[in-house]
N, CA, C and O atoms as CSV, one atom per row, in Angstrom:
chain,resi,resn,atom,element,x,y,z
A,1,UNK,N,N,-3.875,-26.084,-1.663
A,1,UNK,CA,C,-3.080,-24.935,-2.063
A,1,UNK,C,C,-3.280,-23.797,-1.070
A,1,UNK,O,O,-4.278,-23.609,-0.374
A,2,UNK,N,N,-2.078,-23.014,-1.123
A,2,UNK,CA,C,-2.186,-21.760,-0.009
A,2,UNK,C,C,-3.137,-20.623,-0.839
A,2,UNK,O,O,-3.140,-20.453,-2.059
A,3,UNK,N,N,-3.948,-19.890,0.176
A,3,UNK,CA,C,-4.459,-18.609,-0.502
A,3,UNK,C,C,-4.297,-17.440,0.360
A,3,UNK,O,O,-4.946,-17.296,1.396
A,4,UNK,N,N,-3.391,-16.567,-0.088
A,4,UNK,CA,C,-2.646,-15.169,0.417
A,4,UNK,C,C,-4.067,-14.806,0.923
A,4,UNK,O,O,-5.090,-15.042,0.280
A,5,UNK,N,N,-4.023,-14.125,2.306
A,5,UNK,CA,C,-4.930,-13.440,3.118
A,5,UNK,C,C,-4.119,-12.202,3.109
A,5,UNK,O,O,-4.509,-11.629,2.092
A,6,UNK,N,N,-3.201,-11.456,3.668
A,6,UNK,CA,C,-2.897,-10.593,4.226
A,6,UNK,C,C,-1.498,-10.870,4.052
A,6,UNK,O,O,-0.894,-11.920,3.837
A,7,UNK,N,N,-0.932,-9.064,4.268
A,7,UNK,CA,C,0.642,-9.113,4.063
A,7,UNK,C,C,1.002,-7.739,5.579
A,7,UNK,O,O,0.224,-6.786,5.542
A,8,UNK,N,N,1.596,-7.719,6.224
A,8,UNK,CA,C,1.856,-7.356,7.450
A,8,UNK,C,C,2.809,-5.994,7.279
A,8,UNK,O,O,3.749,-6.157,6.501
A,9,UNK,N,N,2.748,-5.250,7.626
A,9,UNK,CA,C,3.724,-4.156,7.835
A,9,UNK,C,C,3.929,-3.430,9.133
A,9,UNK,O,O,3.025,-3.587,9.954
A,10,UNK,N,N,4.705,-2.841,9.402
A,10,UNK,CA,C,4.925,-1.896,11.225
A,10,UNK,C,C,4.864,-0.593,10.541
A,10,UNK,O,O,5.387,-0.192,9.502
A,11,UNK,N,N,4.029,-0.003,11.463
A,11,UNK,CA,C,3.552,1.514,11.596
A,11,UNK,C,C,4.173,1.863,12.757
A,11,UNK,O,O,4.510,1.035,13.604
A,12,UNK,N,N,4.422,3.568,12.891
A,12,UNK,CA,C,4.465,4.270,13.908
A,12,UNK,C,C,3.902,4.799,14.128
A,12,UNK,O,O,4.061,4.921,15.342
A,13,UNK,N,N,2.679,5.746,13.659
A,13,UNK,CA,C,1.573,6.553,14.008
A,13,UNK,C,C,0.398,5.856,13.120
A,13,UNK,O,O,0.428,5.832,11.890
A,14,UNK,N,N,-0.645,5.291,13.915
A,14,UNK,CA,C,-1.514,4.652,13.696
A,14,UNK,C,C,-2.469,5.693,12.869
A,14,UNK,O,O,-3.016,5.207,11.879
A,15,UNK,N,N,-2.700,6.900,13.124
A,15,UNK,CA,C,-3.641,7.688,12.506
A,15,UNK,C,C,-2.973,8.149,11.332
A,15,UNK,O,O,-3.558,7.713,10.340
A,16,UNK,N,N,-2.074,8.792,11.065
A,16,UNK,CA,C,-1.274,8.767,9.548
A,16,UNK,C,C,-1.495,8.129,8.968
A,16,UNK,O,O,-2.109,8.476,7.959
A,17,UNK,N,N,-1.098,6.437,9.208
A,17,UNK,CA,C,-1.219,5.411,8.561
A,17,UNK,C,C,-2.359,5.273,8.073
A,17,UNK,O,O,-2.492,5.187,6.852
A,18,UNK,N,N,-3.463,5.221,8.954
A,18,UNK,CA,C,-4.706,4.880,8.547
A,18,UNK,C,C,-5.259,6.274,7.223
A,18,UNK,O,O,-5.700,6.165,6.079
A,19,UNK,N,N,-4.983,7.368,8.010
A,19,UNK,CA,C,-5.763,8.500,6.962
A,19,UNK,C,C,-4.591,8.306,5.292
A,19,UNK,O,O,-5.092,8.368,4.170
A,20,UNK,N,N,-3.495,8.145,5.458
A,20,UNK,CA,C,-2.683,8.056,4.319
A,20,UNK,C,C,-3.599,6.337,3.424
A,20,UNK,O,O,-3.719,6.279,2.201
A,21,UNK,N,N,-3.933,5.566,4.054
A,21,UNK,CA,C,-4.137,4.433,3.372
A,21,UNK,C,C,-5.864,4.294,2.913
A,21,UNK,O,O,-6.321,3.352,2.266
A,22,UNK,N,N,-6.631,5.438,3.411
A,22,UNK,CA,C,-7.730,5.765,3.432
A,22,UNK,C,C,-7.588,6.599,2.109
A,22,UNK,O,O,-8.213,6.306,1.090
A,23,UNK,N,N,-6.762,7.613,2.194
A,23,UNK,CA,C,-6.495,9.003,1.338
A,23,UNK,C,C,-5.895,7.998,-0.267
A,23,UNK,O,O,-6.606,7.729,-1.235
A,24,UNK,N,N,-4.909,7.753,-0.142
A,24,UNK,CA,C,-3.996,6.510,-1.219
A,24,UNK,C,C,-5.322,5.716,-2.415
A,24,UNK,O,O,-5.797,5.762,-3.550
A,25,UNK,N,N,-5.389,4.963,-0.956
A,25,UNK,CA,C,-5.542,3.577,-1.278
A,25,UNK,C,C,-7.497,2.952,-1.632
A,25,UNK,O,O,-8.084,2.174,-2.384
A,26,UNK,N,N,-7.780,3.821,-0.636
A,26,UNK,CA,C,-9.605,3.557,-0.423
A,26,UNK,C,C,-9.527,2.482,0.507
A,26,UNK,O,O,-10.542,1.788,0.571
A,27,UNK,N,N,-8.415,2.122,1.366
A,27,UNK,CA,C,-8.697,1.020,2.366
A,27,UNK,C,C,-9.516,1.343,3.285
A,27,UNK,O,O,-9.691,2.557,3.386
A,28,UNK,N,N,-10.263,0.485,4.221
A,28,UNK,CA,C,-10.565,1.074,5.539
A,28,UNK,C,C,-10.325,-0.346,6.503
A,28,UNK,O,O,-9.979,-1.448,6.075
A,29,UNK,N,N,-10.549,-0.060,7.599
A,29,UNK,CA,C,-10.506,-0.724,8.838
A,29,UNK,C,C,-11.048,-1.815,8.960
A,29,UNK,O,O,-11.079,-2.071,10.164
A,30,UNK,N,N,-11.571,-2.741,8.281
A,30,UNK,CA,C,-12.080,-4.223,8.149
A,30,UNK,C,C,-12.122,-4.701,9.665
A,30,UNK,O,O,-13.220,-4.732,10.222
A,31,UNK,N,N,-10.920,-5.094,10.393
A,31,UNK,CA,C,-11.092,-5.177,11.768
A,31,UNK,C,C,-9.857,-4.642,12.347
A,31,UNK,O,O,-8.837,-4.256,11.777
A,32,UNK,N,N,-10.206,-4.707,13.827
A,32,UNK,CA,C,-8.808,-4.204,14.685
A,32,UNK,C,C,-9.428,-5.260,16.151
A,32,UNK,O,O,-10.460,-5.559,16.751
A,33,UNK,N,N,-7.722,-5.537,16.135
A,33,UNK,CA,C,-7.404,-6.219,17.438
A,33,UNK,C,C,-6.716,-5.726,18.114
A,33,UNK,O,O,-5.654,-5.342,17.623
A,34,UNK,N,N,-6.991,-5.468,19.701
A,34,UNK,CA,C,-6.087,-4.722,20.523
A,34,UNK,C,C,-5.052,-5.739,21.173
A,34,UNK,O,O,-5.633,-6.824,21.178
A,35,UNK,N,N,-4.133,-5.844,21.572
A,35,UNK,CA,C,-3.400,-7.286,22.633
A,35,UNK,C,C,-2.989,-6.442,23.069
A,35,UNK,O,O,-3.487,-5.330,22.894
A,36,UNK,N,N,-1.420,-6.744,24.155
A,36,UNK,CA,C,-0.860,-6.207,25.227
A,36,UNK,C,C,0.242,-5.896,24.165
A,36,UNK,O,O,0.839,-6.709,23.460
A,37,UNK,N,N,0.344,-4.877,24.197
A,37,UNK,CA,C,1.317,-3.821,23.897
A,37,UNK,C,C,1.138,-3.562,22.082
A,37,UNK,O,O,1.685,-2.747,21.338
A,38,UNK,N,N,0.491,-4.259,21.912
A,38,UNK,CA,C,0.217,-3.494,20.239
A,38,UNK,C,C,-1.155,-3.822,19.629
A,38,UNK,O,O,-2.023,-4.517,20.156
A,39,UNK,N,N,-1.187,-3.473,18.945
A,39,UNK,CA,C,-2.455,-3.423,17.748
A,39,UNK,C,C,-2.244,-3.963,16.683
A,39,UNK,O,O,-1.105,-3.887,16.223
A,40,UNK,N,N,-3.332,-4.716,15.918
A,40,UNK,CA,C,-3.401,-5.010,14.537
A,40,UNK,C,C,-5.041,-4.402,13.853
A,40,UNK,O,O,-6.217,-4.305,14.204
A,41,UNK,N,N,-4.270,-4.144,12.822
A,41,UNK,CA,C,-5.592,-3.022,12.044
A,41,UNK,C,C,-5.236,-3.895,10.565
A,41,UNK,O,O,-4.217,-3.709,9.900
A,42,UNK,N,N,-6.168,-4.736,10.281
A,42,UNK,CA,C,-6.338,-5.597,9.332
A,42,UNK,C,C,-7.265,-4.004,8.100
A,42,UNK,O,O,-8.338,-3.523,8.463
A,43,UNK,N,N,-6.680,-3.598,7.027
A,43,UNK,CA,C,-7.123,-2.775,6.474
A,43,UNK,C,C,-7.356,-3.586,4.927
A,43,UNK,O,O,-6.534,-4.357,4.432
A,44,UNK,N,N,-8.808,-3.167,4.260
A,44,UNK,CA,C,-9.222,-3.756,3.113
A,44,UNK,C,C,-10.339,-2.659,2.144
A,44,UNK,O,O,-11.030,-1.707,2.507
A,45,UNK,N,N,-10.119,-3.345,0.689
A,45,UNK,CA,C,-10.598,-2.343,-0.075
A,45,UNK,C,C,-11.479,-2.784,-0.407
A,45,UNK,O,O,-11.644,-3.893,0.101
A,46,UNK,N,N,-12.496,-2.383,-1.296
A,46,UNK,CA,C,-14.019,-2.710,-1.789
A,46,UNK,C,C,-13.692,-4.185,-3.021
A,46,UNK,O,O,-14.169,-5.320,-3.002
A,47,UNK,N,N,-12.999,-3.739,-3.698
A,47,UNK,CA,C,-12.431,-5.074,-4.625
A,47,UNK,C,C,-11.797,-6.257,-4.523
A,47,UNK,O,O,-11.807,-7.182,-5.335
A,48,UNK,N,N,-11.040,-6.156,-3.099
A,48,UNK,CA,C,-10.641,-7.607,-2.941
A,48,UNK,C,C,-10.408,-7.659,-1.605
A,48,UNK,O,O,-10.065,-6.800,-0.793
A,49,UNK,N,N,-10.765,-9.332,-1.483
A,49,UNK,CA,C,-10.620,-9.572,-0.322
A,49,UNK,C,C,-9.163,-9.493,0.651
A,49,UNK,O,O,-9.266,-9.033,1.788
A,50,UNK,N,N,-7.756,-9.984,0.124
A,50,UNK,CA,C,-6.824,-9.281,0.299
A,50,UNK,C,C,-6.435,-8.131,1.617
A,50,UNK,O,O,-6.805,-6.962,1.511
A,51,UNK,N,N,-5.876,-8.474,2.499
A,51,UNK,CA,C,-6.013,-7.588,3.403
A,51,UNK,C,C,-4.276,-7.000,3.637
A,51,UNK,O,O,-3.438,-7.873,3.409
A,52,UNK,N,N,-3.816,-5.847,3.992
A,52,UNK,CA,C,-2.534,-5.173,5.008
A,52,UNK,C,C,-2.986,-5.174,5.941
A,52,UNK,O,O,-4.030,-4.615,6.275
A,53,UNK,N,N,-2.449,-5.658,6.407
A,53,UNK,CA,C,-2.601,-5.759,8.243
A,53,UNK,C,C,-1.355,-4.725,9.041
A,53,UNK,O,O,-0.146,-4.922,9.158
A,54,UNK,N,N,-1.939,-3.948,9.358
A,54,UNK,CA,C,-1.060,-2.706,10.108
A,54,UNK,C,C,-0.689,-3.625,11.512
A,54,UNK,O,O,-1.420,-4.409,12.117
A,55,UNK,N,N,0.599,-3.263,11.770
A,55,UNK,CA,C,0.748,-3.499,13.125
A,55,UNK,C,C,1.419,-2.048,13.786
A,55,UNK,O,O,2.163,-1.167,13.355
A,56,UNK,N,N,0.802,-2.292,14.920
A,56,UNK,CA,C,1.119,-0.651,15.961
A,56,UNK,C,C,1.408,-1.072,17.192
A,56,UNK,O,O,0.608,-1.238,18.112
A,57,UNK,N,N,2.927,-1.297,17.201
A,57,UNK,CA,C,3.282,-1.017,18.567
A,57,UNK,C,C,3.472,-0.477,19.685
A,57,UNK,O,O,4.500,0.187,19.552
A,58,UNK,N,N,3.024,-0.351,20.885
A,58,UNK,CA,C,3.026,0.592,21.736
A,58,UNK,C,C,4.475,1.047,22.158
A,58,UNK,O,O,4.738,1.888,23.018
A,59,UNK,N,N,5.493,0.224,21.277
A,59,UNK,CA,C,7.120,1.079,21.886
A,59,UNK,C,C,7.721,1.207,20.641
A,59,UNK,O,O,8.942,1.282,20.502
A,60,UNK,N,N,6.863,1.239,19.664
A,60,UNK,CA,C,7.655,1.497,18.123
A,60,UNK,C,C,8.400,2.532,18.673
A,60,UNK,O,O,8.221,3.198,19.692
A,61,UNK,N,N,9.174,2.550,17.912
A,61,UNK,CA,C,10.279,3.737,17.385
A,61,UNK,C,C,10.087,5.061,16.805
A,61,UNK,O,O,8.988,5.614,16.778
A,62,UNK,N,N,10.748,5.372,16.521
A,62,UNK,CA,C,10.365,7.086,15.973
A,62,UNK,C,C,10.205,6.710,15.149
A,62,UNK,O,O,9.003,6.872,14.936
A,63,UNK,N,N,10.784,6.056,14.100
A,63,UNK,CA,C,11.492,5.722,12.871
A,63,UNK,C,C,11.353,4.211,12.725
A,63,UNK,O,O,11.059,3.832,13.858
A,64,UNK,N,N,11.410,3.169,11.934
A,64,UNK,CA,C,11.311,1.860,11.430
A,64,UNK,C,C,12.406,1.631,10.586
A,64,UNK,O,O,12.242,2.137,9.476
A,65,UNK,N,N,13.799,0.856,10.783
A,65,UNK,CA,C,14.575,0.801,9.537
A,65,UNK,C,C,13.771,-0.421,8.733
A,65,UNK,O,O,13.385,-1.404,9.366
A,66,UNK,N,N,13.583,-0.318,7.555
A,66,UNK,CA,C,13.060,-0.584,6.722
A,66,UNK,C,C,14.645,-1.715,6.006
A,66,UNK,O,O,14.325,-2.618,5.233
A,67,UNK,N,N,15.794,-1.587,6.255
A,67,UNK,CA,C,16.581,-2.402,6.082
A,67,UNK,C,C,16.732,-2.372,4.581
A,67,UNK,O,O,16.238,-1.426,3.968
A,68,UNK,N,N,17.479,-3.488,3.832
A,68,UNK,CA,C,17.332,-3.533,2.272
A,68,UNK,C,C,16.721,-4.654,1.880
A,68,UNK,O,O,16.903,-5.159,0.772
A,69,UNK,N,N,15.696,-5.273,3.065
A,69,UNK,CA,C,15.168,-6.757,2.522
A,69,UNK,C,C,13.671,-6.111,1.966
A,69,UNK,O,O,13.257,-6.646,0.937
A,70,UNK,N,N,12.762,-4.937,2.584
A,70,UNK,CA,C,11.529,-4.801,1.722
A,70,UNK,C,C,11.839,-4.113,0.741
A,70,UNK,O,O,12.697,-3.232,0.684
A,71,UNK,N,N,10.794,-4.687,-0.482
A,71,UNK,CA,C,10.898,-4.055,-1.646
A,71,UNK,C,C,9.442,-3.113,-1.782
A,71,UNK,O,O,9.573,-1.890,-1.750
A,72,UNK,N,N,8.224,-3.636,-1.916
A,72,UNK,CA,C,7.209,-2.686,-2.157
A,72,UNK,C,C,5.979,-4.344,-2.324
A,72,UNK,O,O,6.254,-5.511,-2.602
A,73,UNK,N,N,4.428,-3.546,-1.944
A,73,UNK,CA,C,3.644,-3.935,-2.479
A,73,UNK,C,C,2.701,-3.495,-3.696
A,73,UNK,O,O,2.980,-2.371,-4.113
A,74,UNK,N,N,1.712,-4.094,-4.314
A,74,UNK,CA,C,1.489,-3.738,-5.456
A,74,UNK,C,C,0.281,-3.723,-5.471
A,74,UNK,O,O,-0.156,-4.686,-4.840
A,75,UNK,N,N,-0.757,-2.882,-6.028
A,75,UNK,CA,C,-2.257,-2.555,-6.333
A,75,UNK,C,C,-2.390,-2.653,-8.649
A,75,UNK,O,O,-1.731,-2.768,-9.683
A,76,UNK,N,N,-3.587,-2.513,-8.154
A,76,UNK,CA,C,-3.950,-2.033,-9.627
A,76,UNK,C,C,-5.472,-1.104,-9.554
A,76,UNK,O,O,-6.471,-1.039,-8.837
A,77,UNK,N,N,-4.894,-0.437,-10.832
A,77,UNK,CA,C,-6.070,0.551,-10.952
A,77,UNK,C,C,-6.501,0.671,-12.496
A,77,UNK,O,O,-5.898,0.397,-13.534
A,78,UNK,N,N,-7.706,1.160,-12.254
A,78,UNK,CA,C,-8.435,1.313,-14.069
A,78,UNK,C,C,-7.334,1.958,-14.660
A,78,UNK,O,O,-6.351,1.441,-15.190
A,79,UNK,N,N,-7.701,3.538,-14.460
A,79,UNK,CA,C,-6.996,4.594,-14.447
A,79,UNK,C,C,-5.863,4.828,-14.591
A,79,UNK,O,O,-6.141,5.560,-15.540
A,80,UNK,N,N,-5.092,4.880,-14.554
A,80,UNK,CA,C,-3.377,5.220,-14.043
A,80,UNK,C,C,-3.532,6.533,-14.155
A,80,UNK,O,O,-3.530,7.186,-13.112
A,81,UNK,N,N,-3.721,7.297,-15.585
A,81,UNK,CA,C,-3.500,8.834,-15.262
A,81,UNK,C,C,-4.110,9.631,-14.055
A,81,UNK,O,O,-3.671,10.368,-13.173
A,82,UNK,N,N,-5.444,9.089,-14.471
A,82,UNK,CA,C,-6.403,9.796,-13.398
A,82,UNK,C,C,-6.088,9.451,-11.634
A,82,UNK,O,O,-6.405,10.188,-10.701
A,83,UNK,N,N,-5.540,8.416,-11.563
A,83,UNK,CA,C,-4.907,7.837,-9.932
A,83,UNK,C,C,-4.124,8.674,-9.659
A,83,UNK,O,O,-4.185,9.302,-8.602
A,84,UNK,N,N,-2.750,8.956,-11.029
A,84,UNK,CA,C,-1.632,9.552,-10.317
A,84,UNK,C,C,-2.018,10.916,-9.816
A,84,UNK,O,O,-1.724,11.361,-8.706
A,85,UNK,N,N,-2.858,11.669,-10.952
A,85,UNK,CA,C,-3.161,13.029,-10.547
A,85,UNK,C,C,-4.019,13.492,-9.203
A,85,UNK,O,O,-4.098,14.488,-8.484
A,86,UNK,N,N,-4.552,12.307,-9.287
A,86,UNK,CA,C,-5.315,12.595,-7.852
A,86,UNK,C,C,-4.561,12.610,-6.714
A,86,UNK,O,O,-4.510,13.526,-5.894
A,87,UNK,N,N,-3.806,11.271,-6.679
A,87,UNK,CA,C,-2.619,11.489,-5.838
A,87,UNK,C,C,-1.616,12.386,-5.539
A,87,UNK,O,O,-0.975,12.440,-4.489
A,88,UNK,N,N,-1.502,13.140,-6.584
A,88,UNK,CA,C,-0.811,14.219,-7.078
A,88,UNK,C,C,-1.200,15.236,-6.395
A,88,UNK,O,O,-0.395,15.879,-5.722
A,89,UNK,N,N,-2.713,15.597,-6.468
A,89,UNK,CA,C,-3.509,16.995,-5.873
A,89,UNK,C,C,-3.620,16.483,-4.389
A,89,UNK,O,O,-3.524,17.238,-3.421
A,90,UNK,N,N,-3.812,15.244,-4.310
A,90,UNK,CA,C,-3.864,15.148,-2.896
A,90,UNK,C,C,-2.736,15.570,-1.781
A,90,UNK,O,O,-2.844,15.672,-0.559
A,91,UNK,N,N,-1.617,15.778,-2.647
A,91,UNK,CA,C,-0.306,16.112,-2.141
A,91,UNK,C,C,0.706,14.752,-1.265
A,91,UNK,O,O,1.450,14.812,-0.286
A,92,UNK,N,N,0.297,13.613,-2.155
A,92,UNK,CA,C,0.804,12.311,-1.699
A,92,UNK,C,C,1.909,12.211,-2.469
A,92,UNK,O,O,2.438,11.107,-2.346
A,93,UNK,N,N,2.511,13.005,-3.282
A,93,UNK,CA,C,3.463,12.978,-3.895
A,93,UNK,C,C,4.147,11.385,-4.488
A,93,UNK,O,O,5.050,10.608,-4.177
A,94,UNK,N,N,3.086,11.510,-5.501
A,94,UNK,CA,C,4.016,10.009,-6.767
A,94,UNK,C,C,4.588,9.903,-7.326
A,94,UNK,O,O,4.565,10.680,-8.280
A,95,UNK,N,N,5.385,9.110,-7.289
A,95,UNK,CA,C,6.819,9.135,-8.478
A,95,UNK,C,C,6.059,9.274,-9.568
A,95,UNK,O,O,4.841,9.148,-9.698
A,96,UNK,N,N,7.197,9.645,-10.620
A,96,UNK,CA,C,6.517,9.832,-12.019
A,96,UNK,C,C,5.567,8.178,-12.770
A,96,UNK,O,O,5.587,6.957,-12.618
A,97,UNK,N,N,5.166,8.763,-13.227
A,97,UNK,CA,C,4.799,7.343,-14.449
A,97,UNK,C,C,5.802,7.083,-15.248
A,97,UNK,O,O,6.618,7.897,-15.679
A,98,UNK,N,N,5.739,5.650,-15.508
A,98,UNK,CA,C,7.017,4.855,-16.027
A,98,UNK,C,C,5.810,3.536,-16.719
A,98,UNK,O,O,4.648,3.149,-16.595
A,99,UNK,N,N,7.289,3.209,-17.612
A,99,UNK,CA,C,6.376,1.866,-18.668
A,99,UNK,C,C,7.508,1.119,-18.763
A,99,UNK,O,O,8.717,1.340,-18.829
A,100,UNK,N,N,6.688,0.046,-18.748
A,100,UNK,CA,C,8.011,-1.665,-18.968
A,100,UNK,C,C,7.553,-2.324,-20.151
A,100,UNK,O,O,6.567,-3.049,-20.012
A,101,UNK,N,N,8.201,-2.195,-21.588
A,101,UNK,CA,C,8.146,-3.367,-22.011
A,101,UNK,C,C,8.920,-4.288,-22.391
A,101,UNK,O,O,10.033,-3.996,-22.830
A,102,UNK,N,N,8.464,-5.692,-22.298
A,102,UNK,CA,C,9.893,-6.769,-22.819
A,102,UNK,C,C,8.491,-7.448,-23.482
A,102,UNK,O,O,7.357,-7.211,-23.067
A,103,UNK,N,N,8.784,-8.225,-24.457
A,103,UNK,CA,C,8.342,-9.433,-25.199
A,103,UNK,C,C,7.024,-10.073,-24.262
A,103,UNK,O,O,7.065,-10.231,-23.042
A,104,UNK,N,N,6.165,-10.309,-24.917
A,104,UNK,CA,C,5.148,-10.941,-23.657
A,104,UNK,C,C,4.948,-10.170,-22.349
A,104,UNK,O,O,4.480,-10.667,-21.325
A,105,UNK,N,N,5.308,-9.046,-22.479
A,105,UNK,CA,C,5.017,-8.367,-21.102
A,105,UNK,C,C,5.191,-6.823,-20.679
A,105,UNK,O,O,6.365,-6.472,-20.564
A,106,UNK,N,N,4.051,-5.687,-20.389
A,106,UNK,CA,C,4.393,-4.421,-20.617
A,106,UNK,C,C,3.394,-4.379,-19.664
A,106,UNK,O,O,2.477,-5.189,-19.519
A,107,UNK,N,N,3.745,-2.901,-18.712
A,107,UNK,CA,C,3.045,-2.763,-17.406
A,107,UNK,C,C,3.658,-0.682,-17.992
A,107,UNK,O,O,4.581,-0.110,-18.570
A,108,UNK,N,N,2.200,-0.343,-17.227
A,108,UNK,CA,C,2.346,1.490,-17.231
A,108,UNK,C,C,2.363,1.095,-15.576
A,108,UNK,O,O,1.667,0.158,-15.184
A,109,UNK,N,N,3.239,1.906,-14.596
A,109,UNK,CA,C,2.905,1.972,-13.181
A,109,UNK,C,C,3.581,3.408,-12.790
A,109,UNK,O,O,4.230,4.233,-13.433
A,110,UNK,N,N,3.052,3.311,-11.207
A,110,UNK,CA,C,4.209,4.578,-10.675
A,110,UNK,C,C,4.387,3.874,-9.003
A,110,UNK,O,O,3.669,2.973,-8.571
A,111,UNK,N,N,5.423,4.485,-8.304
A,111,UNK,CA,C,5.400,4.084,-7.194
A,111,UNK,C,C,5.246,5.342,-6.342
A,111,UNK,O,O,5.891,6.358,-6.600
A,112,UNK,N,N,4.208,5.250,-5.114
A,112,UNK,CA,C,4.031,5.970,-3.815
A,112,UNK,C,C,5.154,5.634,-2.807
A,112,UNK,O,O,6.064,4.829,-3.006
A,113,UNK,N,N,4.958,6.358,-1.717
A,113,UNK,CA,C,5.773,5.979,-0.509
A,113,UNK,C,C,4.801,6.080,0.601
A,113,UNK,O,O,3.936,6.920,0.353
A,114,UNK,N,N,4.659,5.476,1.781
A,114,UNK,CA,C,3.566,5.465,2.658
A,114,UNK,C,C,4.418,6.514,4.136
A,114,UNK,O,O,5.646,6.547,4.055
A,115,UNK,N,N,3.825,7.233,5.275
A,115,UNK,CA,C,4.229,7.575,6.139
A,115,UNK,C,C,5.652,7.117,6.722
A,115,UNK,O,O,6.548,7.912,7.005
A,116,UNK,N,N,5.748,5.484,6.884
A,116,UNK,CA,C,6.527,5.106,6.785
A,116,UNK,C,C,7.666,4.435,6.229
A,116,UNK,O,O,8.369,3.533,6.687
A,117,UNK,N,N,7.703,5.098,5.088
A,117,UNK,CA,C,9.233,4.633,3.782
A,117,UNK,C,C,8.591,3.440,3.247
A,117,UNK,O,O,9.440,2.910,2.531
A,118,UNK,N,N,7.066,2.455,3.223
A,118,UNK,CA,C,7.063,1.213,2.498
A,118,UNK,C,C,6.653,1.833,1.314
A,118,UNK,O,O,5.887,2.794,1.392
A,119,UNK,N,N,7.082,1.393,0.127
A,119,UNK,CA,C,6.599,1.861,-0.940
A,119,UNK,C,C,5.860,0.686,-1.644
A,119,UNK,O,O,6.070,-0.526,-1.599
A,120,UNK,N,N,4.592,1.688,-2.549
A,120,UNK,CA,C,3.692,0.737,-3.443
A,120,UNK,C,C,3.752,1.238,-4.850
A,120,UNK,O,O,3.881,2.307,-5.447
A,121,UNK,N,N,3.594,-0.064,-5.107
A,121,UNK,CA,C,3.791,0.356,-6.889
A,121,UNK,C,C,2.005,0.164,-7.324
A,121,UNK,O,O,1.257,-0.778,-7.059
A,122,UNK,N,N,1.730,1.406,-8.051
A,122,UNK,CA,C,0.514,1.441,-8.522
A,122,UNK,C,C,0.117,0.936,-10.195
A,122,UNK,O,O,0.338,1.675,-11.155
A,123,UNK,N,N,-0.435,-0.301,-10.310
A,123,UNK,CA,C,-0.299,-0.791,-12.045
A,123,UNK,C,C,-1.385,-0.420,-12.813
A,123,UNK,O,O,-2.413,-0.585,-12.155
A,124,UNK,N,N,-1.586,-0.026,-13.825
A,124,UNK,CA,C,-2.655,-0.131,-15.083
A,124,UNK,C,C,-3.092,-1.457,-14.949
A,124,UNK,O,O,-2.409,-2.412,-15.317
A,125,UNK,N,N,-4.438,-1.576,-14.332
A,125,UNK,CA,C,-5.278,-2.848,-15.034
A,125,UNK,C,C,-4.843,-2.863,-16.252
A,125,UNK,O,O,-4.686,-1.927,-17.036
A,126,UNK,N,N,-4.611,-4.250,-16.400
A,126,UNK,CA,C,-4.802,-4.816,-18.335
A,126,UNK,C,C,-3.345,-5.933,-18.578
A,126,UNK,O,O,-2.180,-5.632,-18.316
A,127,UNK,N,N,-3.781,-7.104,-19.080
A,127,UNK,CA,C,-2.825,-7.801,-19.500
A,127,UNK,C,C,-2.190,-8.807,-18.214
A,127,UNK,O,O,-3.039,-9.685,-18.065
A,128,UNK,N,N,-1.538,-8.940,-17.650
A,128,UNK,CA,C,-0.968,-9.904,-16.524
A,128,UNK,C,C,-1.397,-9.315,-15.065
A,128,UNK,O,O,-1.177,-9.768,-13.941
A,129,UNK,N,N,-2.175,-7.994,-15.540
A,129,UNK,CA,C,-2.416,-7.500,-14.017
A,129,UNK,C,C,-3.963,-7.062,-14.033
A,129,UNK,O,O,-4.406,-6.056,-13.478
A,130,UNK,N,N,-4.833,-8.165,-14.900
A,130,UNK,CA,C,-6.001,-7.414,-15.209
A,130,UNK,C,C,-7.018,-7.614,-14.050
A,130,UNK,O,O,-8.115,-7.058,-14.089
């Protein structure tokens, strides 16, 4: 069977990225590889092994169209209130809190946006996302 390591995204300013996903997220720098003409910054959190792997190109763009094929990645947290507000004071500006329920299935989350337009949806530990 396959086991998810890492999920890839393009950055344009490597230090944003990093202090926004530091500031967010509690990621840090696990490793970095330099090659010819870009970077990979494999970034990871204390709870799982799970890695984003930043990529930084040396001719990125100003801008990244983001297109209509990404949708968002997803975390979980104890907390939810206490995440959003922090996020909140931190001036990372989070969408509001929102709740899903259907039959067999109810999630509290909110979604962030990162430097560069990828957005993450932040979940309440508990139940299908414990």
């Amino acid at each position: 069977m396959a086991k998810p390591v890492h999920s890839m995204i393009r950055v344009v300013d490597e230090e944003r990225s990093l202090a926004f996903y530091r500031e967010a997220l509690g990621l840090e720098v696990a490793q970095r590889v330099d090659l010819d003409g870009f970077s990979l910054l494999y970034l990871r959190g204390p709870e799982s092994a799970f890695e984003l792997e930043l990529t930084v190109n040396a001719s990125a763009p100003p801008v990244y169209d983001l297109g209509d094929g990404y949708g968002h990645f997803a975390v979980t947290v104890g907390d939810l209130d206490a995440e959003h507000a922090r996020l909140d004071a931190a001036g990372l500006a989070p969408d509001p809190l929102r709740a899903l329920e259907r039959p067999g299935f109810a999630a509290r989350y909110f979604f962030l946006t990162d430097p560069d337009g990828y957005r993450i949806e932040v979940i309440e530990r508990g139940g299908r996302f414990a």
